[in-house]
C-alpha positions, 0 to 999 in steps of 0.5 A: 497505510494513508494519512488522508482519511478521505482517501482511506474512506474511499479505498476503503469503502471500493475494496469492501465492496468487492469483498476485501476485508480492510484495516488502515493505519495512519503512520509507517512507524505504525504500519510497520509495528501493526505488519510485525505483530500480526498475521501478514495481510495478503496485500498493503496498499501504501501512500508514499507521503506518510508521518513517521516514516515514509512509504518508500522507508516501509516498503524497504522495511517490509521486503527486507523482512522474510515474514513480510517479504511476500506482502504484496505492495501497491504505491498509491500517491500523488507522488508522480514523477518517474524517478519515485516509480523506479524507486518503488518498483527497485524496492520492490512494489508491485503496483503502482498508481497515481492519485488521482486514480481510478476505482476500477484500476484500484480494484483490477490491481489488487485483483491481480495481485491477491489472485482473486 
């Protein structure tokens, strides 16, 4: 879930390559009704800075859900300041990364977490 279609083109593309199917959303009010009406994915990678609803408001949304709380979650933001990854991790991420980030941490990170 990213509102910047550059990053989305680039995440996307990164984890095609490597095999991952990939869908994205643009909006955490439209991240949360596509996770609830659907088969859950294995992993969402999500931007903190969202419309609608913010990263963090999705990911609680998610871990407080029984059938979306084993999604696993990567923070992927600009947002860098230790106070938002505590926030992250206390809410229940599984990763999370700073824009800038770098290709291969992106991809060893959802390697780690879907087992692949």
């Amino acid at each position: 879930m990213e509102d910047e279609a550059n990053i989305v083109e680039s995440v996307s593309f990164i984890l095609r390559r490597e095999g991952h199917q990939v869908s994205s959303v643009g909006d955490g009010e439209t991240a949360l009704a596509r996770l609830r009406s659907s088969s859950p994915p294995a992993l969402v990678i999500l931007d903190v800075m969202l419309p609608r609803r913010n990263g963090f408001e999705v990911l609680k949304a998610v871990k407080s859900d029984a059938r979306l709380s084993a999604i696993r979650v990567i923070m992927l933001t600009a947002t860098a300041q230790a106070h938002d990854r505590a926030r992250a991790e206390e809410a229940g991420a599984d990763a999370y990364i700073t824009k800038p980030f770098s290709n291969r941490d992106l991809v060893e990170q959802v390697k780690r977490l879907c087992g692949t």
